[in-house]
C-alpha positions in Angstrom: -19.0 150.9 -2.0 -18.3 148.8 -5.2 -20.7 149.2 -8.2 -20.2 146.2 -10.2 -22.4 144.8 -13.6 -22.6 141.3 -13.6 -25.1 138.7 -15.8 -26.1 135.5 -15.0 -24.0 132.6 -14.4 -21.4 135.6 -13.6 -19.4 135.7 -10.4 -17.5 137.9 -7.5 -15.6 137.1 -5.1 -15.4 138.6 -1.6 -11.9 137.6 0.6 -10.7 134.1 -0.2 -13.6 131.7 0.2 -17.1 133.4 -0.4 -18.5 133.9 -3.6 -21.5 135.7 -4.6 -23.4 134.0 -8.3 -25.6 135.6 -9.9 -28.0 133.3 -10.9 -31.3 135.3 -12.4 -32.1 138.8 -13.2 -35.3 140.6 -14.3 -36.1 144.2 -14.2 -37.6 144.3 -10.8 -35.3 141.3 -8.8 -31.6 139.4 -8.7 -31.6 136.0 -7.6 -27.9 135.8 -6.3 -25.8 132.1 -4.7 -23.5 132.3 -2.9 -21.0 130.2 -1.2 -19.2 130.4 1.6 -18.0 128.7 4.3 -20.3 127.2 7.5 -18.4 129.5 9.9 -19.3 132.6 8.1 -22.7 134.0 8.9 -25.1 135.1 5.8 -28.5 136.4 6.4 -30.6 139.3 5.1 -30.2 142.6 6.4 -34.2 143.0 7.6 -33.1 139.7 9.7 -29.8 141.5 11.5 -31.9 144.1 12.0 -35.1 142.5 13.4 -32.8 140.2 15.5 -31.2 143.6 17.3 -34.1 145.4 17.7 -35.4 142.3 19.6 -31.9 142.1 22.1 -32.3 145.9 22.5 -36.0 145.1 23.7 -35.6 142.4 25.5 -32.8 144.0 28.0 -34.6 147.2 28.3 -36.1 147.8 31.6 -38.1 150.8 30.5 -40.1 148.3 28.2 -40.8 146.0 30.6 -41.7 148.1 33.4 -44.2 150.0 30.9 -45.7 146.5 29.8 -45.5 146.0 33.3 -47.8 148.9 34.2 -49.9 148.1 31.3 -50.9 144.7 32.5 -51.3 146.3 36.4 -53.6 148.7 35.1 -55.9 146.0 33.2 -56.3 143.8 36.6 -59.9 144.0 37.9 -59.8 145.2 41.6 -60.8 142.5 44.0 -64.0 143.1 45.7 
């Protein structure tokens, strides 16, 4: 991992074409730009994760079958 100190209106570069600005800093927070091109994919790391953890739901059997049961088990028997 690289540890770097940079101010505001300071700037990185990563490969060729993105670069990360920092644009604001406080104690607490770093407001950061950054450019790159349209075919590379930027997102927060809470959103990769979240997104995952919803594929790995959504083909799992086991977790529909239990919600499966679940609802099955809530039907009121006919009389």
């Amino acid at each position: 991992m690289l540890v770097i100190r940079r101010r505001p209106g300071e700037s990185l570069l990563v490969g060729d074409n993105v670069e990360i600005e920092i644009l604001d800093s406080s104690p607490s927070h770093v407001k950061l730009g950054i450019r790159a091109p349209k075919s590379v994919v930027v997102m927060r790391k809470e959103i990769h994760i979240t997104r995952e953890q919803n594929l790995e739901a959504a083909h799992s059997s086991t977790g529909l079958s239990a919600v499966q049961q679940l609802l099955d088990s809530l039907k009121v028997p006919k009389p």
